[in-house]
Backbone atoms as SQL, in Angstrom:
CREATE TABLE atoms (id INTEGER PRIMARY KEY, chain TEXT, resi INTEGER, resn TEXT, atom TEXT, x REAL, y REAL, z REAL);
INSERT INTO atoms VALUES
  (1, 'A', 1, 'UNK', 'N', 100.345, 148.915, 51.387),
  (2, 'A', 1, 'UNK', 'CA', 99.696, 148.216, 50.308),
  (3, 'A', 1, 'UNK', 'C', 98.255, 147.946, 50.695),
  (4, 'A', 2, 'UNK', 'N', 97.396, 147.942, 49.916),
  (5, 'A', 2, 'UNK', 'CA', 96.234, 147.615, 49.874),
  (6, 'A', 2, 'UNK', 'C', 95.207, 147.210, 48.657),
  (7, 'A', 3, 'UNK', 'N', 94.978, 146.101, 48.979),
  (8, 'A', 3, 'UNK', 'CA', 94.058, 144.888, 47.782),
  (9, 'A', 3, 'UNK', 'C', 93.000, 145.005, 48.184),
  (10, 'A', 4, 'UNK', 'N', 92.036, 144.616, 46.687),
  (11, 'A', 4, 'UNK', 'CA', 90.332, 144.822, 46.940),
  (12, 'A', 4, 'UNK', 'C', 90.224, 142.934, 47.327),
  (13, 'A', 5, 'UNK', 'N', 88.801, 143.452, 48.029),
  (14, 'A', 5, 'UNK', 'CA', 88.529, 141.688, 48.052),
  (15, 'A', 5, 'UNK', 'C', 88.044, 141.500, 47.021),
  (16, 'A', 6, 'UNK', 'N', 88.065, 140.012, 46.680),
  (17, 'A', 6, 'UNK', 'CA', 88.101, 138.924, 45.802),
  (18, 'A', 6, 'UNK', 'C', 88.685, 139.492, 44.489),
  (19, 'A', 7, 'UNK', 'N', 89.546, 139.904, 44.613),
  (20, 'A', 7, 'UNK', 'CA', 90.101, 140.202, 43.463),
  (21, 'A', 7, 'UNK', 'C', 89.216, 141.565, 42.515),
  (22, 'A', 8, 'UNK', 'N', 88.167, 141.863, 42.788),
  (23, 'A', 8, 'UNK', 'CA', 87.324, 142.942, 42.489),
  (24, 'A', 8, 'UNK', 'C', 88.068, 144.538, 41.720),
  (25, 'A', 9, 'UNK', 'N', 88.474, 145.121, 41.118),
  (26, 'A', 9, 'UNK', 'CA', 88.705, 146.172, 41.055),
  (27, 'A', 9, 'UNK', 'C', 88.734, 147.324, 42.068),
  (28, 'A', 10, 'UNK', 'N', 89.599, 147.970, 42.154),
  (29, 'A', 10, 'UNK', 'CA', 89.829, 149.284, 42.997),
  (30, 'A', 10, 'UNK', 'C', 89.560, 150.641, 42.041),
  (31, 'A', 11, 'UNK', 'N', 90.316, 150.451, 41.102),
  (32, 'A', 11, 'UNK', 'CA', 90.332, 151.366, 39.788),
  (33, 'A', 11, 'UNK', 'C', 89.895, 150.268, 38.684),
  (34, 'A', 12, 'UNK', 'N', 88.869, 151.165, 38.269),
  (35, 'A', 12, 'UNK', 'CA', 88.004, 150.780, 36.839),
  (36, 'A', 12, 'UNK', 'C', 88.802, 151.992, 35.807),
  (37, 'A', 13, 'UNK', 'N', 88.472, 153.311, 36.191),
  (38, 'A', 13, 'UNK', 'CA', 88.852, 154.083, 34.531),
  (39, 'A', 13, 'UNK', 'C', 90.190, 154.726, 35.593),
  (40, 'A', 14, 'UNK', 'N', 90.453, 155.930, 34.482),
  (41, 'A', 14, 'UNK', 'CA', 91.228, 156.677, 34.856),
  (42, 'A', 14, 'UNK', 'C', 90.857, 157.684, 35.761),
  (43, 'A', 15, 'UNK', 'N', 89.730, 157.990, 35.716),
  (44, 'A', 15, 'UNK', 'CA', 89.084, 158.646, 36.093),
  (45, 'A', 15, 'UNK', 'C', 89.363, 158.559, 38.010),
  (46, 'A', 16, 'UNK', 'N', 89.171, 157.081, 38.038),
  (47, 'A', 16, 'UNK', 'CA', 88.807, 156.847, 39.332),
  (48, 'A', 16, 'UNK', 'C', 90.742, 156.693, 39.791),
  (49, 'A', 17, 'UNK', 'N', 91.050, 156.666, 38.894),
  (50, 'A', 17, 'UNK', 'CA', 92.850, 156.779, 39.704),
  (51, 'A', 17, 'UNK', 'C', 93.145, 158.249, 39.715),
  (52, 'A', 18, 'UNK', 'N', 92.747, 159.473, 39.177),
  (53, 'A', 18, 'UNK', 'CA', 92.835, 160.949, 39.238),
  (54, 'A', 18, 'UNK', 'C', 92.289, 161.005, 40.405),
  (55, 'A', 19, 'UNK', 'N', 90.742, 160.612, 41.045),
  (56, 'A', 19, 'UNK', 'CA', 90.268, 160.835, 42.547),
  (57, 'A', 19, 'UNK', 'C', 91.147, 160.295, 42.969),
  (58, 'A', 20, 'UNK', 'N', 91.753, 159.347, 43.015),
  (59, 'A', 20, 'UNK', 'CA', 92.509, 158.827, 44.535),
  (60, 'A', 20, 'UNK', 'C', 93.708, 159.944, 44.648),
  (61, 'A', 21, 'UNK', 'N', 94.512, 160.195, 43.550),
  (62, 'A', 21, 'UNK', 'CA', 95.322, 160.676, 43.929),
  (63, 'A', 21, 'UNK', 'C', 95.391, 162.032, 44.030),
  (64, 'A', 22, 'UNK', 'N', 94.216, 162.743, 43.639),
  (65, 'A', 22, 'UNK', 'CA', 94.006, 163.620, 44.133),
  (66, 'A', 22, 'UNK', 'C', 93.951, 163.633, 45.711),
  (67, 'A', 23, 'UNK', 'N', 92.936, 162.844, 46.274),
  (68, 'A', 23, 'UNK', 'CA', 92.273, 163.202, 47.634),
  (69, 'A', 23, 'UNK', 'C', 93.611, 162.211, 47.846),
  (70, 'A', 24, 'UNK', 'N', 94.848, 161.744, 47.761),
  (71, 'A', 24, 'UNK', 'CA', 96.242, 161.453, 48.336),
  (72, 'A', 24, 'UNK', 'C', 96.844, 162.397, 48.502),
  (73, 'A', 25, 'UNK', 'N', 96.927, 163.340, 47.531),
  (74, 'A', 25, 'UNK', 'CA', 97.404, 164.814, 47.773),
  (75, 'A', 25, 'UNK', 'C', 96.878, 165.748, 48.452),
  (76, 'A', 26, 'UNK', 'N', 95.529, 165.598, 48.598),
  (77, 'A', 26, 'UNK', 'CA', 94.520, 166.320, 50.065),
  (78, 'A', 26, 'UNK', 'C', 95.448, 165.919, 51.515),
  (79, 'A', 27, 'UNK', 'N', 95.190, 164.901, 51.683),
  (80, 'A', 27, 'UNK', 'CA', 95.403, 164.013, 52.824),
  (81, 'A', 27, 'UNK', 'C', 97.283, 164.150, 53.004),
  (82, 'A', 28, 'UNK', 'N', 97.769, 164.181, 52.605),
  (83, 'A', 28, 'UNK', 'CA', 99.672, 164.438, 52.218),
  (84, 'A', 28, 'UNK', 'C', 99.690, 166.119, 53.089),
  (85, 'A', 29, 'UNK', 'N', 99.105, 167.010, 52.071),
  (86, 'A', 29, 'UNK', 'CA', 98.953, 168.100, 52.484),
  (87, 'A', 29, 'UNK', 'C', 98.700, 168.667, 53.545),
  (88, 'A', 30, 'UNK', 'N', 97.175, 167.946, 54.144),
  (89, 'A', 30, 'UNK', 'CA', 96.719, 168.299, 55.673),
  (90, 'A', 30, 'UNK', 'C', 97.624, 167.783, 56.250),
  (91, 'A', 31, 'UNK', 'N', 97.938, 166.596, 56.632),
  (92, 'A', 31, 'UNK', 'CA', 99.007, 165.976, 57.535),
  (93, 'A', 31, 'UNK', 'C', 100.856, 166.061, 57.530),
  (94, 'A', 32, 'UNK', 'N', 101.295, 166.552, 56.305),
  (95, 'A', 32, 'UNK', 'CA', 102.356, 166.686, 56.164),
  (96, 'A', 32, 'UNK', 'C', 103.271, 165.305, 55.791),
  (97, 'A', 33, 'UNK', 'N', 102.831, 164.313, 55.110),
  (98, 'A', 33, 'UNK', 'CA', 103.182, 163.451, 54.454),
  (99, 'A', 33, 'UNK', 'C', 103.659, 163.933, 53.296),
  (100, 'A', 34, 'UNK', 'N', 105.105, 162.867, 53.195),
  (101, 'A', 34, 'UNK', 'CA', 105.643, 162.911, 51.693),
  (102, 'A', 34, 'UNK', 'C', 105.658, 161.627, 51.260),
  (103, 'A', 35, 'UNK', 'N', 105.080, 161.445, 49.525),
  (104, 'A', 35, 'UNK', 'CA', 105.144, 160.439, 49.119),
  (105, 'A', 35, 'UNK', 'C', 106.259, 160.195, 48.591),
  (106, 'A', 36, 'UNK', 'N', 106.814, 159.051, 48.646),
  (107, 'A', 36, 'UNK', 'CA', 108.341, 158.526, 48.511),
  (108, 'A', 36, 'UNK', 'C', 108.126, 157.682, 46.730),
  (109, 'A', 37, 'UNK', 'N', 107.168, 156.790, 47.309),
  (110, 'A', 37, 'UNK', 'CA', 106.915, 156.059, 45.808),
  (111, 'A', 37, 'UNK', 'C', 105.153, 155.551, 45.898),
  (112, 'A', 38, 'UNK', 'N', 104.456, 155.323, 44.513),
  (113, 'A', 38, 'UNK', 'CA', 103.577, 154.729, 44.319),
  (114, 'A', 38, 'UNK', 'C', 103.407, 154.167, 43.139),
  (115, 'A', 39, 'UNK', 'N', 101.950, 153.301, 43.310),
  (116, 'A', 39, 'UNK', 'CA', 101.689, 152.611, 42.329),
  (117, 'A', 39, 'UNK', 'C', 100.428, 152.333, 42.138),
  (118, 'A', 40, 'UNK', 'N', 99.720, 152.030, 40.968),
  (119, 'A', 40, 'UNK', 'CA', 98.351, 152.007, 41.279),
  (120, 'A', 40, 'UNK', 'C', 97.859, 151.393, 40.017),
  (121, 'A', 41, 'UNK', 'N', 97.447, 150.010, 41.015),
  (122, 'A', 41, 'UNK', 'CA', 97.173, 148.739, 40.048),
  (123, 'A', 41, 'UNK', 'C', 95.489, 148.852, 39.970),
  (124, 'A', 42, 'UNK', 'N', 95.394, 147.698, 39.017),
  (125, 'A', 42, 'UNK', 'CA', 93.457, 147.514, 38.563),
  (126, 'A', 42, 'UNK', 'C', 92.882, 147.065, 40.082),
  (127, 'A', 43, 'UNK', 'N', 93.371, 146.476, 41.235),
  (128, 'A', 43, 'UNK', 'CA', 92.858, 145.932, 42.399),
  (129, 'A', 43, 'UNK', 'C', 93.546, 146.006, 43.495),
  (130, 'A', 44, 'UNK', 'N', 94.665, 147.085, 43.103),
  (131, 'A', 44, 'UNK', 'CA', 95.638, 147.065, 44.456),
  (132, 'A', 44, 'UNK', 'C', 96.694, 148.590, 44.286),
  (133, 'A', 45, 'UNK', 'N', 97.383, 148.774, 45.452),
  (134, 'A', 45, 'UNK', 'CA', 98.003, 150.049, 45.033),
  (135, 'A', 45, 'UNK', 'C', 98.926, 149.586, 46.731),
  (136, 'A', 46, 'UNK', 'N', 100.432, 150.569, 46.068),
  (137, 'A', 46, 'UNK', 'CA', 100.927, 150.116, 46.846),
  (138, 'A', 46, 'UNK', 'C', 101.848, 152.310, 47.164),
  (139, 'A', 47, 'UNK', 'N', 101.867, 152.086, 48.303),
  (140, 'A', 47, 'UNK', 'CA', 102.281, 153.573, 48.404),
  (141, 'A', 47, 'UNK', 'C', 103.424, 153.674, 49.933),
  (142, 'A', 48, 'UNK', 'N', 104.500, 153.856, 49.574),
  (143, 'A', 48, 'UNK', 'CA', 105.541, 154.419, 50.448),
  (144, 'A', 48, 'UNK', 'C', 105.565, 155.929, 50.655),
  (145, 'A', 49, 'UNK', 'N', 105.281, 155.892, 52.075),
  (146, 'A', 49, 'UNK', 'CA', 105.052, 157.568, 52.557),
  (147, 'A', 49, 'UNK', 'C', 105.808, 157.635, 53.911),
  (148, 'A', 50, 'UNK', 'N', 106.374, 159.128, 53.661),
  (149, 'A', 50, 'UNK', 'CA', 107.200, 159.961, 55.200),
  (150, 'A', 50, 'UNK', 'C', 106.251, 160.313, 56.178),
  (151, 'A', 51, 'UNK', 'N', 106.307, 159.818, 56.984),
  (152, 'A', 51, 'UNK', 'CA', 105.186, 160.765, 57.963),
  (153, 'A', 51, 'UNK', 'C', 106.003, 161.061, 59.014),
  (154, 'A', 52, 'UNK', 'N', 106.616, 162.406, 58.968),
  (155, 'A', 52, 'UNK', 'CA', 107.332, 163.093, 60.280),
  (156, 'A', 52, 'UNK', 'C', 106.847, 162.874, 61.220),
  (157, 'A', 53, 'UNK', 'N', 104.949, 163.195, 61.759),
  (158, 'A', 53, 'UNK', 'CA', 104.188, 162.797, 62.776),
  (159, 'A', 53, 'UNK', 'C', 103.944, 161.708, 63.129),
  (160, 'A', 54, 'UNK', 'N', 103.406, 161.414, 64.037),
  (161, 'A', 54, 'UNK', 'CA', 102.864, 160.365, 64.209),
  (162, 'A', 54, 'UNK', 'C', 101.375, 160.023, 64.337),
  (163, 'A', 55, 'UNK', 'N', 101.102, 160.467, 62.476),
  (164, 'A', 55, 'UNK', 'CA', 99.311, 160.445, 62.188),
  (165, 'A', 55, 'UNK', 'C', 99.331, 159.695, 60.979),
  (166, 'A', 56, 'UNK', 'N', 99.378, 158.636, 60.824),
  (167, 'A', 56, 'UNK', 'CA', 99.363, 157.751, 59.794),
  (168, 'A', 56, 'UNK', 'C', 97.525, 157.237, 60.239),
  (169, 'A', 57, 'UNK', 'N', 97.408, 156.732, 61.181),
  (170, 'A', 57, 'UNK', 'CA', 96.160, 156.383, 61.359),
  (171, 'A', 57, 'UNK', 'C', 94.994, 157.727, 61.242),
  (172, 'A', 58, 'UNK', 'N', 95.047, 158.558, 61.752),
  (173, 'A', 58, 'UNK', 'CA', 94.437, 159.386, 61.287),
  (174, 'A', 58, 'UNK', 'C', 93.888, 159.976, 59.790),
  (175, 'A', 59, 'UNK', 'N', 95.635, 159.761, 59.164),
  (176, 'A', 59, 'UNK', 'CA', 95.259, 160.530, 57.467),
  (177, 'A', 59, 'UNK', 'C', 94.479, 159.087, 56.954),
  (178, 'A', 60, 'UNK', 'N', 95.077, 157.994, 57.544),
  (179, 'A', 60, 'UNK', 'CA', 94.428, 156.698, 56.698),
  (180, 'A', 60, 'UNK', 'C', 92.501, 156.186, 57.168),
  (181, 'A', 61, 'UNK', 'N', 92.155, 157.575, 58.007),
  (182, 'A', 61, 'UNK', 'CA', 90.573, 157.104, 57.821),
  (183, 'A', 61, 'UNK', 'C', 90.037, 158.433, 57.544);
C-alpha cells in the first residue's frame, strides 16, 4: 500500500492511472512479478504481488 502525503492526490485523471499501470506491467514483466490483486484510489493504491525472487526492492525503485 501506498498513500500520498497530506492527503494530496496520486491519480488526478485517468490518464494518470493508465501510466501507472502500465509502467506496473513494465516492472511485473522485467522482474517476473505476478499481480494477485489491485486497486487504485484518488491518493492511495493498494497492490498484492508474487515475487518468486527476491527483487521487490529493486522493481520498487
Amino acid at each position: 500500500m501506498a498513500r500520498s502525503n497530506g492527503g494530496d492526490a496520486v491519480f488526478v485523471t485517468d490518464d494518470d492511472r493508465k501510466v501507472f499501470l502500465h509502467r506496473l506491467g513494465q516492472v511485473c514483466e522485467s522482474h517476473g512479478w505476478k499481480v494477485q490483486a489491485w486497486v487504485l484510489m484518488g491518493n492511495y493504491f493498494h497492490l498484492l504481488l508474487e515475487t518468486p525472487e527476491p527483487n521487490l526492492v529493486t522493481g520498487m525503485k
